[in-house]
SEDOMAR-310731 format. One record per residue (C-alpha): y, z, x; residue in one letter. Coordinates in steps of 0.02 Angstrom, whole numbers, plus 50000, padded with zeros to 5 digits. Layout:
% residues N
YZXA
...
END
This chain:
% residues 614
514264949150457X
513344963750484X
513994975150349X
514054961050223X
512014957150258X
511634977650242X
512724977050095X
511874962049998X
510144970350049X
510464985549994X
510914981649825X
509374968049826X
508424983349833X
509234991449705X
509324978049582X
507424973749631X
506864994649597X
507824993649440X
506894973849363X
505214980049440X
505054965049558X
504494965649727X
506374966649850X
505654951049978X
506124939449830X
507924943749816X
507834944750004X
507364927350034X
508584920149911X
510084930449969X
509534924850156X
509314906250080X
510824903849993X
512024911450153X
511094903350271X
510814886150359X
510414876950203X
511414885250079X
513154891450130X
512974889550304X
513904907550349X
512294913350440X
511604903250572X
510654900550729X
512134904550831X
512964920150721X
511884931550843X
511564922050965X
510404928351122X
510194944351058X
509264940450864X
507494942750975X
508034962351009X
508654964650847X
507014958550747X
506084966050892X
506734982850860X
506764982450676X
504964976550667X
504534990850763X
505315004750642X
504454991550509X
502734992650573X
502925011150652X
503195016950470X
501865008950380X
500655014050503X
501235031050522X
500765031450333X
498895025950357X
498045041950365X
496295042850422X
495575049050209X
496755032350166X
495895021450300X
494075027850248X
494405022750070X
494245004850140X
493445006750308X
492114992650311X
493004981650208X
494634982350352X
493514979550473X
492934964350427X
494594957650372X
495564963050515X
494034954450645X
492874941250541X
494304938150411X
495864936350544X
494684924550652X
494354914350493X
496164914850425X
496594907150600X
495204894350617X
495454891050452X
497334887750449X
497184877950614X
496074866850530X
497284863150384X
498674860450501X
497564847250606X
496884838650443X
498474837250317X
499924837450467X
499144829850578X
499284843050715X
498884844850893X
497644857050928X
498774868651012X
500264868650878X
498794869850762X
497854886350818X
499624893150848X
500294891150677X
498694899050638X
498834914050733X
500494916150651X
499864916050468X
498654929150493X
499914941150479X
500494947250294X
501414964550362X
502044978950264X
503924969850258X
502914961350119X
501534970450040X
502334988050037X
503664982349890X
502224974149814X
501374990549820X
502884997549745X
502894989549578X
500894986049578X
499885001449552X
498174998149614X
496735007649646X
496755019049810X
495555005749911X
496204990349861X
498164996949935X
497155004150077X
496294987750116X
498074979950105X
499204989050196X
497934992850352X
497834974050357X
499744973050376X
499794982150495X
498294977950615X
498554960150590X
500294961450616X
499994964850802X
498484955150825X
499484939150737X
500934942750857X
499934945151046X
498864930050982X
500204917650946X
501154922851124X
499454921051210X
499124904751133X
500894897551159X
500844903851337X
499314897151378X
499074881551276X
500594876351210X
501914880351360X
500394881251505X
498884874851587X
497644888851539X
496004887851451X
495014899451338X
494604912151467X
496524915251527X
496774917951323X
495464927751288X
496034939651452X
497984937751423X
497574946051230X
496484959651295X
497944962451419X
499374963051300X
498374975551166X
497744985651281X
499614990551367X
500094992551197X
499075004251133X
499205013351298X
500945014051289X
501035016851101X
499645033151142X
500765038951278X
502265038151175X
501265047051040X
500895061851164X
502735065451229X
503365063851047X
501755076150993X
502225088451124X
504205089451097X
504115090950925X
502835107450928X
504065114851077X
505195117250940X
506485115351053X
508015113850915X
507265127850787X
509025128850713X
508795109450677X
507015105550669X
506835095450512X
508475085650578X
507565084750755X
505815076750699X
506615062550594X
507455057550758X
505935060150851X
505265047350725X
506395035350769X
506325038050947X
504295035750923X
504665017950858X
505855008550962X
505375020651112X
503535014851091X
503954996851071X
505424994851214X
504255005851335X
502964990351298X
503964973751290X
504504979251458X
503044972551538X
502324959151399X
503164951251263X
502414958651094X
501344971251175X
502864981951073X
502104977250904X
500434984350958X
501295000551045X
502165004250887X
500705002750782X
499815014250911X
500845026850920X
501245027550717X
499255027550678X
499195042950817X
500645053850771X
500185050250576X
498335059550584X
499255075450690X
499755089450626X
501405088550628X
502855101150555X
504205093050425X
502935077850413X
503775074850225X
505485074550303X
504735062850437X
503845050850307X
505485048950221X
506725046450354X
505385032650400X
505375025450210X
507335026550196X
507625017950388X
506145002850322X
507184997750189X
508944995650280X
508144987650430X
506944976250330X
508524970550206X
509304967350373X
507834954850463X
507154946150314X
508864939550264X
509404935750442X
507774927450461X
507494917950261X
509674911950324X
508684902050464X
507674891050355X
507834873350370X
507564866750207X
507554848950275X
506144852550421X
505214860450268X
505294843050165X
504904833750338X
503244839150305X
502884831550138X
501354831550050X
500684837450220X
501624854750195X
500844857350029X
499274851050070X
499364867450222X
500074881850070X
498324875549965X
497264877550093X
497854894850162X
498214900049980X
496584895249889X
495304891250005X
495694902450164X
496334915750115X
494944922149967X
493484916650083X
494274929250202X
494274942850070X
492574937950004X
491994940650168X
492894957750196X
492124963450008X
490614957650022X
489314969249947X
490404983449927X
490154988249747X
491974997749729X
492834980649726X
492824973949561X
492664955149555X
494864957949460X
494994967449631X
494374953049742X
495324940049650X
496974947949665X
496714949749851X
496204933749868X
498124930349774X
499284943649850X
499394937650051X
501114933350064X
501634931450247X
503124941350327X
504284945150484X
503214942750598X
502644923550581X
504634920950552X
505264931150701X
503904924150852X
503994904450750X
505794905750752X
505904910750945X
504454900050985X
505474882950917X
507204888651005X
506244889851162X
505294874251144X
507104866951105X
507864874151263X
506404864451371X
507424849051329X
505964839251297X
506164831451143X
503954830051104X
504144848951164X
505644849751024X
504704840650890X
503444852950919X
504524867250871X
504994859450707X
503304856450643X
503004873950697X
504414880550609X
504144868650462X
502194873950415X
502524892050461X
504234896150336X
503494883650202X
501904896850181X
503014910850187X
504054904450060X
502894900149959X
501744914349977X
503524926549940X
503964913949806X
502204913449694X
501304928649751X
502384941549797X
503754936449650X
502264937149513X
501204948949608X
501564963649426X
500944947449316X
499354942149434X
498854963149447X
499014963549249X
498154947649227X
496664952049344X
496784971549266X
496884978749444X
498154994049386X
497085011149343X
497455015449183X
498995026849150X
498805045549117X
500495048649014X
501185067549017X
502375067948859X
503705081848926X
504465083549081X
504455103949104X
503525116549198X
502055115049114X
502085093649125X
502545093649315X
501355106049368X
499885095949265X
500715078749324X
500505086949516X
498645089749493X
498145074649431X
499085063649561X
498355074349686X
496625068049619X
497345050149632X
497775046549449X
499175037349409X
500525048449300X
501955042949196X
502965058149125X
504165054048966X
505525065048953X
507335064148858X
508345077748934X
509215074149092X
508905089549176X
506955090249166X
507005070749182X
508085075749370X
506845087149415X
505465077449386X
506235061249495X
506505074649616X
504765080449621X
504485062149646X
503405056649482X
503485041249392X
504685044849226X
505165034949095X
506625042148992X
506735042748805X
506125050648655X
504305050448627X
504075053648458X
504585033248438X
503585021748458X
504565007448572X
504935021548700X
502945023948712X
502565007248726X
503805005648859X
503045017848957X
501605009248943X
500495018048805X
499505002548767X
498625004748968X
498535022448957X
496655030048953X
497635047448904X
498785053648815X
499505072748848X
501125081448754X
501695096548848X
503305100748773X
503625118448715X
503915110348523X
502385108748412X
503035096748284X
503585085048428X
501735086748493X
500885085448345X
501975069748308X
501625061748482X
499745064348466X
499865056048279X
500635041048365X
499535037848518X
497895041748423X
498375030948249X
499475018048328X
498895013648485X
497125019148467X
497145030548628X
495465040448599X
495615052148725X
497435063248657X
497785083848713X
498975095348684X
499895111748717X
499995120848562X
501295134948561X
500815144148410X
498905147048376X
499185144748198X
499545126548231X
497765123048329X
496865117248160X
498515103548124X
498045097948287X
496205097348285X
496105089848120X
496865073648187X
495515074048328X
496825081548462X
495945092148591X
497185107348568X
497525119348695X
497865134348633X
499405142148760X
499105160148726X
497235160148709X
497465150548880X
498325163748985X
497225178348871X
495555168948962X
496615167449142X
497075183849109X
495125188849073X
494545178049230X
495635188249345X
494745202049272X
492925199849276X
492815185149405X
494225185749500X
493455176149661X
493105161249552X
494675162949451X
495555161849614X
494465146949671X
494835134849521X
496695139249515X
496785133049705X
495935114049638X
496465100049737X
496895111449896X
495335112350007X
494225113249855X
493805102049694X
492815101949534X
492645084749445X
491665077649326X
491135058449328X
490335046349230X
488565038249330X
489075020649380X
488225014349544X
486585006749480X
485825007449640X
485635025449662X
485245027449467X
483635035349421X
483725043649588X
483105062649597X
484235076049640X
483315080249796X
483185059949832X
485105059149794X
485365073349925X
485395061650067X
486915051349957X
488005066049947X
489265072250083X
489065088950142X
490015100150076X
489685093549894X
488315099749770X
488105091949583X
488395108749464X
488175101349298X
487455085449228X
487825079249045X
486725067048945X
487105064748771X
487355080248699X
486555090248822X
486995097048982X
486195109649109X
486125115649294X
485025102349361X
483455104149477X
482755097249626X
481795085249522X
482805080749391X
483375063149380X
485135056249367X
485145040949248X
486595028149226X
487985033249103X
487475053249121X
489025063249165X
489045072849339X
490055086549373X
490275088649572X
490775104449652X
491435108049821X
492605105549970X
493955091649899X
493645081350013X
491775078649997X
491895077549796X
493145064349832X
492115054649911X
490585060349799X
491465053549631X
491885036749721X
489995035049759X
489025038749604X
490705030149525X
491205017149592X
492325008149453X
493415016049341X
END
């Protein structure tokens, strides 16, 4: 049963990386249709005592992953905003679910605010293969994934404190409030304990024949290790250890941290085919219906009430969110493993008690929590491509026509400024390398039109050919500029007697020999400098921006000081058809162009203030 559920999720991966769908909807349907209320070849009792370890433990490589991946320059991109969502918004998610439960199902308080609890959690079981075939901006899958994964353990302590003390118990609000604080605050202990044996083994370098082979299984001893140190001594304090520990070891520096990072995304999609169709196989169908209009009533609520006044809250005033941004948050929050896993061991519990109020309890419980997540997978996960190109959340494409040296090394830089790169190449070998080198590439022949459009020309804000054929570039250009009206087109040009063919159809040309004759000068004459801007995008940056945050517009350069991060100095600013070396008391206006110059870092976060939408 085992090999035949790996099997089926493997290829649901497959199949879902090759239609461009998010993977949880094949998931759930495979799970549905060999489960309980399909074929019935999955149940309750196919693994029997031991399901809670098994989801336990596959969370934890789940959750260790995606927060191994949230880098501290990720988490700043969205820093205020997850702070409010993973505090003010989870508070109102729960409050606000709760409410729905006691109004449309009639709920006791206690099943209510525990359903609630549940439902705060999204997780990155569900929003990183949205993230897959969504391309958003870097904040908006920031603000996401740090969400899954905080939440995620907040959701899980909550609903076992709640249940514990309200549901199953006696307790009141103090006992909850100190029974939380308990159970996160062993976790992260454990999960920063963890983090500093795993930390110290791994620089000890104490299999140097094997080392790359030795820190992916260090990874996956971080995980479970983390999370079975934990639920040792409180059940899901794990979640929270795991989370700890991947945050902590994520922001080290670590050696073979790319062989780490994908040992981590390889094990995530094996163990989450495994859970979500063990788990989707244990929906009742028929305690779903039992809830009726009630049931829908509770997805309405949480979909389009709760859930965007919890992300209007977290993006309040926080001019980088466009108001397409805040709208497709407020649609993508489909819920996960974790409200399936603790419902689903909640309700057999409640069933063991032999109580059949206590049973009934578990049903509704069961019945509100799997009819959100189904629906939420269903609607917002399954049409999550159509709701990001309806609200125009994707950055525009930069597409690199030719796969070569010249196309990868350009395609490298600009993804390390966070642009989003689609390379078209025909020949299998370049098109290998470049899937190698792990860019987006679309194969065919450029020079037609359908293959462009495929590739997705007609959202493109550039368009570059880098082949080593002139005719084919020239050709390219033709089409993107006449065609599909892309006003921004370059080009290599191999042979400097074909720069005025390319110019004359408004190409900028780049003229490959005069190009290495002026590196070749640079080296020469200003050699520091010509080392400096070959090294972009290392520890150092140059960029140039277009003025877009009215607020600080009409600001002084000396007033504007205080705005930029240190390390960062405006070099050039362009108005019209003038540009200069600024002074102290010249005045940035809206729309001028501002070309930033310093440590990467601080022009990073330079361009995303003074422009904040694309």
């Amino acid at each position: 049963m085992v090999a035949g559920i790996l099997v089926a999720g493997i290829a649901a991966q497959l199949l879902a990386r090759r239609l461009q769908v998010p993977s949880v909807l094949f998931l759930i349907a495979i799970g549905l249709a060999v489960g309980e209320s399909g074929a019935g070849i999955v149940t309750l009792d196919t693994f029997g005592d031991g399901l809670s370890v098994v989801v336990g433990l596959c969370v934890s490589v789940i959750v260790f992953d995606g927060a191994f991946d949230l880098r501290t320059e990720r988490l700043r991109e969205s820093s205020v905003a997850t702070a409010r969502l993973v505090t003010v918004g989870a508070v109102l998610t729960l409050l606000g679910t709760a409410a729905a439960m006691r109004v449309f199902a009639d709920a006791p308080w206690p099943t209510a605010l525990l359903v609630g609890a549940l439902l705060v959690a999204t997780g990155p079981t569900v929003i990183t293969p949205i993230l897959e075939v969504v391309h958003v901006r870097e904040h908006v899958s920031s603000l996401l994934e740090s969400e899954g994964i905080f939440n995620d353990v907040t959701a899980a302590i909550a609903a076992v404190v709640i249940f514990d003390v309200f549901v199953t118990g006696d307790g009141g609000l103090a006992a909850g409030v100190a029974g939380f604080a308990a159970r996160f605050g062993l976790g992260v202990g454990v999960g920063l304990a963890i983090a500093g044996i795993v930390y110290t083994v791994i620089n000890a370098d104490i299999t140097p024949g094997n080392a790359p082979q030795a820190s992916r299984f260090l990874f996956l001893a971080a995980a479970v290790g983390s999370y079975g140190a934990a639920e040792a001594f409180a059940p899901e304090a794990g979640i929270a250890a795991a989370a700890t520990a991947g945050i902590v070891l994520g922001n080290l520096p670590l050696p073979h941290r790319e062989e780490m990072a994908e040992f981590g995304r390889d094990a995530t999609l094996v163990v989450l085919s495994f859970v979500f169709i063990s788990l989707a196989a244990l929906i009742d169908i028929d305690t779903i219906a039992a809830l009726g209009v009630a049931g829908v009533g509770v997805v309405l609520a949480v979909t389009l009430v709760v859930r965007p006044l919890a992300i209007a809250v977290a993006t309040y005033d926080i001019e980088r969110f466009t108001n397409g941004e805040r709208l497709f948050l407020s649609a993508v929050g489909p819920r996960g493993i974790i409200p399936a896993s603790v419902a689903t061991l909640f309700a057999i519990e409640l069933a063991a008690t032999g109580d059949p109020e206590a049973a009934a309890t578990g049903q509704t419980l069961l019945g509100a929590v799997f009819i959100v997540i189904f629906a939420t997978v269903v609607v917002e996960a399954g049409l999550a491509r159509q709701l990001g190109d309806f609200f125009g959340v994707t950055p525009m494409k930069t597409i690199i026509v030719g796969g070569g040296r010249v196309g990868r090394a350009l395609a490298t830089r600009l993804e390390r400024r966070g642009e989003f790169v689609v390379i078209v190449e025909q020949d299998d070998e370049e098109l290998a390398r470049a899937r190698e080198a792990g860019f987006t590439v679309h194969q065919g022949d450029a020079t037609e039109s359908d293959v462009l459009r495929a590739a997705g020309i007609e959202d493109a804000k550039r368009v570059i050919a880098a082949t080593a054929d002139d005719d084919r570039n020239l050709l390219v250009c033709q089409l993107a500029g006449s065609k599909f009206g892309i006003e921004n087109v370059l080009s290599r040009v191999n042979q400097p007697e074909n720069v005025d063919a390319f110019e004359t159809v408004g190409v900028t040309a780049i003229d490959a020999p005069m190009a290495t004759a002026f590196a070749i000068d640079n080296e020469i004459e200003r050699p520091a400098i010509a080392h400096w801007m070959t090294e972009l995008g290392d520890d150092h940056d140059v960029q140039e921006v277009e003025m877009t945050a009215e607020e600080l517009a009409g600001g002084t350069i000396r007033e504007l000081n205080a705005e930029m991060p240190s390390g960062c100095i405006v070099a050039v600013i362009g108005r019209g058809d003038d540009t200069r070396v600024p002074s102290a008391d010249d005045r940035i206006e809206y729309g001028d162009h501002i070309t930033f110059l310093g440590d990467a870092d601080a022009v990073d976060r330079a361009v995303k203030r003074f422009h904040p939408h694309e």
